[in-house]
C-alpha positions in Angstrom: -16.0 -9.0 2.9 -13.0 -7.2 4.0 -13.9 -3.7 4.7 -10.3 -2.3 5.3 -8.7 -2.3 1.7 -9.7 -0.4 -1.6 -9.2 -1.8 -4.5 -11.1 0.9 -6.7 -10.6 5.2 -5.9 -12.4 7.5 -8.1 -12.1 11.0 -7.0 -13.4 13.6 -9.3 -13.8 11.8 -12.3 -14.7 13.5 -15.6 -14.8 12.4 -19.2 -15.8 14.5 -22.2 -16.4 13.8 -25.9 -16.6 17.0 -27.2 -19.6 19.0 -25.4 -21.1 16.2 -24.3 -19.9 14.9 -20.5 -20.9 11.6 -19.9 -18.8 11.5 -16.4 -19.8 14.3 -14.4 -17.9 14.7 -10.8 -17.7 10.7 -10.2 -15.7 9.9 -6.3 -17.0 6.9 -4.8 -14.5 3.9 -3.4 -14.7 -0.3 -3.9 -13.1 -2.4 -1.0 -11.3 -5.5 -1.5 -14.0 -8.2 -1.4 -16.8 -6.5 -2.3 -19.8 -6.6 -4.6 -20.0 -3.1 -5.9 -22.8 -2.7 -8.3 -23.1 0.3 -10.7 -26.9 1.1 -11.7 -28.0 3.8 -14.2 -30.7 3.9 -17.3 -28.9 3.6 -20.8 -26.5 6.4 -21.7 -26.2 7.4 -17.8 -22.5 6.7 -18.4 -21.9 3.1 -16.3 -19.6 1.5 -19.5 -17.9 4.7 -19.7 -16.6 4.7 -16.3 -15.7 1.4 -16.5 -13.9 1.6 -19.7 -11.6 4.4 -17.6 -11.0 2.1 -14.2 -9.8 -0.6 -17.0 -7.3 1.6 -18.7 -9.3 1.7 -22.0 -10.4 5.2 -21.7 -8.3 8.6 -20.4 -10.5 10.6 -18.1 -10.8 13.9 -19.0 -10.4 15.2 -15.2 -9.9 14.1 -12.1 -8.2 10.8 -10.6 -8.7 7.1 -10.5 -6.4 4.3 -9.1 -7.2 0.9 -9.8 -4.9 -1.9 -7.4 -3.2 1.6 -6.0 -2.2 2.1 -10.1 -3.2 5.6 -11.9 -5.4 4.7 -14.8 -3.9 7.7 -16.3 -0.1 6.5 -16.1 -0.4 3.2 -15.5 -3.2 1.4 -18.2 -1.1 -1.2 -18.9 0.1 -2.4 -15.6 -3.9 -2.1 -14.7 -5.0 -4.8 -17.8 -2.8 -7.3 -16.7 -4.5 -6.9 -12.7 -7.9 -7.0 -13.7 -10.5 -9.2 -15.6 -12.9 -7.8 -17.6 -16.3 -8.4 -19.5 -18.0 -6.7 -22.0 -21.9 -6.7 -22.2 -21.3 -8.0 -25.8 -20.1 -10.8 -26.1 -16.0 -10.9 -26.4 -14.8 -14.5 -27.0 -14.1 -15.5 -30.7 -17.1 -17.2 -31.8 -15.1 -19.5 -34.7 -12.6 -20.5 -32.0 -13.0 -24.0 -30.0 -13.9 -23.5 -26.0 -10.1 -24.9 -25.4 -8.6 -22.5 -28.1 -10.2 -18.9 -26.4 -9.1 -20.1 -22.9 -5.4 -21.1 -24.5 -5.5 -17.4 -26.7 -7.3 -15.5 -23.3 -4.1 -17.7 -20.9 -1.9 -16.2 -23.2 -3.0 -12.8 -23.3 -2.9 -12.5 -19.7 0.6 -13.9 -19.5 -0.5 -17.0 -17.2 2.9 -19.0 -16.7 3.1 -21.9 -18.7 3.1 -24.3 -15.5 -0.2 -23.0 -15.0 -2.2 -22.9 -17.9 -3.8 -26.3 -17.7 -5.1 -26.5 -14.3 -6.7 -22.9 -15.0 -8.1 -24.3 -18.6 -9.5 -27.1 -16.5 -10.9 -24.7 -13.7 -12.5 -22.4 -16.5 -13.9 -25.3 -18.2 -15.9 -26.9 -14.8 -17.0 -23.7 -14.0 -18.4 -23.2 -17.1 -20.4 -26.3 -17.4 -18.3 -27.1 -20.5 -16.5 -30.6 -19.7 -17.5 -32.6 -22.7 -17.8 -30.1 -24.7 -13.9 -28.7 -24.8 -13.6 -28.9 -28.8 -17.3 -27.2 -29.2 -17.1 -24.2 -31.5 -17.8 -21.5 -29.3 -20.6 -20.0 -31.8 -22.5 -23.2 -31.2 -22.9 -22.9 -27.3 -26.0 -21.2 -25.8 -25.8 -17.8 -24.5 -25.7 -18.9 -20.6 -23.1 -21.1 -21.3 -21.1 -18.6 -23.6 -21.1 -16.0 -21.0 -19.8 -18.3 -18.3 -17.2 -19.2 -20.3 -16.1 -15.3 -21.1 -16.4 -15.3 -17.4 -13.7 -18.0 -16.7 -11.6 -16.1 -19.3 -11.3 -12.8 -17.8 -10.7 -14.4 -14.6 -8.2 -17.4 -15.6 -4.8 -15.2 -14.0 -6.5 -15.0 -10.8 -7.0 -11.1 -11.2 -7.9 -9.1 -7.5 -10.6 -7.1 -9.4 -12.8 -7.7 -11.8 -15.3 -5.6 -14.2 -18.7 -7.8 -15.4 -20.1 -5.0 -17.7 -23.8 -6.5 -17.8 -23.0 -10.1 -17.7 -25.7 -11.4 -17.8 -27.9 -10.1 -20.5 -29.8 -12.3 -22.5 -29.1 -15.2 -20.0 -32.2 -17.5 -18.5 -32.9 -17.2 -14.5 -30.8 -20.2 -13.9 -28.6 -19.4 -15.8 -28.3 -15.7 -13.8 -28.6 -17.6 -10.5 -25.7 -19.9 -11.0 -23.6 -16.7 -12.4 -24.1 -14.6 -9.4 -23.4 -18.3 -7.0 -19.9 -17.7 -9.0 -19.6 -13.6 -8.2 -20.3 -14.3 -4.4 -17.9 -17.0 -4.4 -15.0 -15.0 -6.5 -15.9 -12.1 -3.2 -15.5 -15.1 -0.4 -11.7 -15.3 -1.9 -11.6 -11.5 -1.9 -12.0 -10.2 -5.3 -13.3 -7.1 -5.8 -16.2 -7.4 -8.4 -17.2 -4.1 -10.0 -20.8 -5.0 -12.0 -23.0 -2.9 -13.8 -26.5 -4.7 -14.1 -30.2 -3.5 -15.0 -31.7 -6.4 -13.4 -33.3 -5.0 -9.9 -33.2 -8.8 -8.3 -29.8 -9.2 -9.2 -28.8 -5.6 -7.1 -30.1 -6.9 -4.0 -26.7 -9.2 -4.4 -24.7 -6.6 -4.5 -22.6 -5.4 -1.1 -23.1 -1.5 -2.4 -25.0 0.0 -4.7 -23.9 3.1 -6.8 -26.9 5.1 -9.0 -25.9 6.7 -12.0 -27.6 9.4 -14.1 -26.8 11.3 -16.7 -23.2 11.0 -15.6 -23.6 12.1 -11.9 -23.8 10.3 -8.7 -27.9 10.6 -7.3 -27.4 7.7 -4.8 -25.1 5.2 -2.9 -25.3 3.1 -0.5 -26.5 -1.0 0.7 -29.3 -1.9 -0.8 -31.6 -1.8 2.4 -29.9 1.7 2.7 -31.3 2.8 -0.6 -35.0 1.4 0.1 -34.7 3.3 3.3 -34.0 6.5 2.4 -33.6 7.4 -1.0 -36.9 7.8 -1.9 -38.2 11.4 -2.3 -41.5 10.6 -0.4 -43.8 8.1 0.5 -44.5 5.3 -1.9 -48.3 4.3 -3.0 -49.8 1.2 -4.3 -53.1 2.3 -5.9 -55.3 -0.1 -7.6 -57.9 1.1 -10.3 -59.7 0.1 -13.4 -59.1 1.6 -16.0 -55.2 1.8 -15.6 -54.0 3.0 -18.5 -56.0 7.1 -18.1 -55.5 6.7 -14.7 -51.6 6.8 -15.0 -52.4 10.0 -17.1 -54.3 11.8 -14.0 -52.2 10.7 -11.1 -49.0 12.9 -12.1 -51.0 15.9 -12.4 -52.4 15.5 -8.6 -51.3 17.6 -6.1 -48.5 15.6 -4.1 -47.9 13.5 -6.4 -44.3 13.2 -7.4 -43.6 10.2 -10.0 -46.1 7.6 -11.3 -45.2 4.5 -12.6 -47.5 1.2 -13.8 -46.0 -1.9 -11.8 -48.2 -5.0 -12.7 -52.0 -4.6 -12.9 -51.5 -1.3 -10.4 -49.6 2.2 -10.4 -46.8 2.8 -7.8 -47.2 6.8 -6.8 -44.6 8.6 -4.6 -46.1 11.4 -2.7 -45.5 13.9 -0.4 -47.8 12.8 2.0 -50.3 10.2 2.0 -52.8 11.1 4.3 -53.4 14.0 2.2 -52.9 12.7 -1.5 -54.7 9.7 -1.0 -58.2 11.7 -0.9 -56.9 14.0 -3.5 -56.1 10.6 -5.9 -59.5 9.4 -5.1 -61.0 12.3 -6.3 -59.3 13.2 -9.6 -59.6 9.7 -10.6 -63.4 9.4 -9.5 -63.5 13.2 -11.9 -62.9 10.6 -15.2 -65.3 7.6 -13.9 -62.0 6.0 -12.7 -62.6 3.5 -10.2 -59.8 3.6 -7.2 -60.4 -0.2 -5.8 -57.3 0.5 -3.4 -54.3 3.2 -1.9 -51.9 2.4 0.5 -48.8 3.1 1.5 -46.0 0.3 0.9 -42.4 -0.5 1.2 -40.3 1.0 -2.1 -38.8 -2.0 -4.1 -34.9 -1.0 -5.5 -36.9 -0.9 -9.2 -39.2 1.5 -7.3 -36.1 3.4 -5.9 -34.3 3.2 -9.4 -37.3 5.0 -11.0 -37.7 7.7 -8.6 -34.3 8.6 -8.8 -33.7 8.2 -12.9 -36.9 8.7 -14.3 -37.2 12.3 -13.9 -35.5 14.9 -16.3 -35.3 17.5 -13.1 -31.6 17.9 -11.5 -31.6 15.9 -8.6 -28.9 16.3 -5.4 -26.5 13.3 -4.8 -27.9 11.0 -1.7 -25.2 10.6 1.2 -23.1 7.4 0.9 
């Protein structure tokens, strides 16, 4: 990863629709080479931002340059530098596999001389040879989105923006999609990708978090585990779960409460102290606490600390 270029500025970024802001104060930076992954619940305002960075949107305030271009003067000049792809699905289904990569070659004004060693490059990475005259509506979904995947990239673009791509794919299939994203990074693309699978963020470089359209954290991955949590994290195990999960947040010390598996993940201010305190409450409502202990926070744990309260929060440090 080449540390030393950015490919991506935001400084300030706003974007209203009416009342409603759905980009509040957004500055962060992506470097040429990097993984930059953008996390945030629905409606925290990830597609919007994106859909400004790829000169679809005009922000309301505030700047953005894209490949050194202003997304505000210079959309056009930005489409034709980037790939891009949408969480839904943006290939035309009645079209042949060779006929979206011809129309998508096209669109991105591939020379001529070109074309078919990039058709042919699409269509291996994609799994497709074989299958080149397949209607695209007949492929499965993993093989679909690979194949959106080699169309947004087929002009060789030096950033590109994977708005959930993998939705609705298998394991493999996400495995062998992400092999791709690291190796488009080895060759220094910059790939901006928004996800809400927790595995797949531990692939990313940098992680930005997202909530109701403001920044709460950014950082590495391991930098997030490390110190974005607001407390210590619990593992509690009891029987019955499901009332315990209703007495744990009204604890003393306790400061978010979340089921993970057959147990209940609790961030508190202080375990020595809540731990006793847990015991108690749950032992009030012939709970049976079978285990508490402190553990190390997941990036799903992190996530939910961070977006699953309705209180204001203040931005981490980068």
């Amino acid at each position: 990863m080449n540390n030393g270029e950015n490919s991506v500025v935001v400084e300030g970024l706003y974007k209203r629709f009416g009342d409603f802001v759905a980009v509040d104060n957004v500055s962060f930076e992506a470097r040429k080479g990097e993984i930059f992954g953008f996390l945030g619940p629905n409606g925290a305002g990830k597609s919007t931002t994106i859909r400004i960075l790829c000169g679809l949107l005009l922000p309301s305030a505030g700047r953005a340059t894209v490949a050194g271009l202003d997304v505000a003067t210079h959309a056009e000049e930005i489409r034709q530098r980037i790939g891009y792809m949408s969480q839904r699905f943006s290939l035309y289904n009645d079209l042949r596999v060779t006929e979206n990569l011809r129309f998508f070659a096209g669109l991105y004004s591939v020379p001529a001389k070109d074309v078919p060693a990039r058709m042919a490059w699409a269509v291996k990475m994609a799994g497709l040879e074989g299958r080149e005259r397949a209607i695209t509506g007949s492929l499965a979904v993993g093989w679909k989105q690979r194949l959106a995947l080699g169309c947004a990239v087929l002009h060789q673009p030096p950033i590109v923006f994977l708005d959930e791509p993998t939705s609705g794919v298998d394991p493999v299939t996400r495995q062998q999609f992400w092999e791709l994203i690291h190796q488009m990074a080895d060759e220094g693309v910059t790939v901006f990708v928004t996800t809400h699978y927790m595995d797949e963020a531990e692939y990313c470089h940098r992680l930005l978090l997202i909530d109701r359209g403001r920044i709460v954290a950014m950082g590495t991955p391991t930098e997030l585990k490390k110190s974005a949590m607001r407390g210590e994290l619990l593992l509690v195990e009891c029987d019955p779960l499901g009332p315990a999960l209703d007495v744990l947040p009204n604890v003393p010390g306790v400061l978010d409460t979340a089921v993970f598996g057959n147990a209940l993940h609790a961030v508190v201010s202080d375990s020595q102290v809540t731990i006793p305190r847990i015991r108690e409450a749950l032992e009030a409502k012939q709970i049976k606490m079978r285990r508490a202990e402190v553990i190390p926070p997941s990036l799903e744990d992190v996530f939910v600390s961070l977006t699953g309260s309705h209180e204001p929060k203040e931005p981490m440090p980068a």
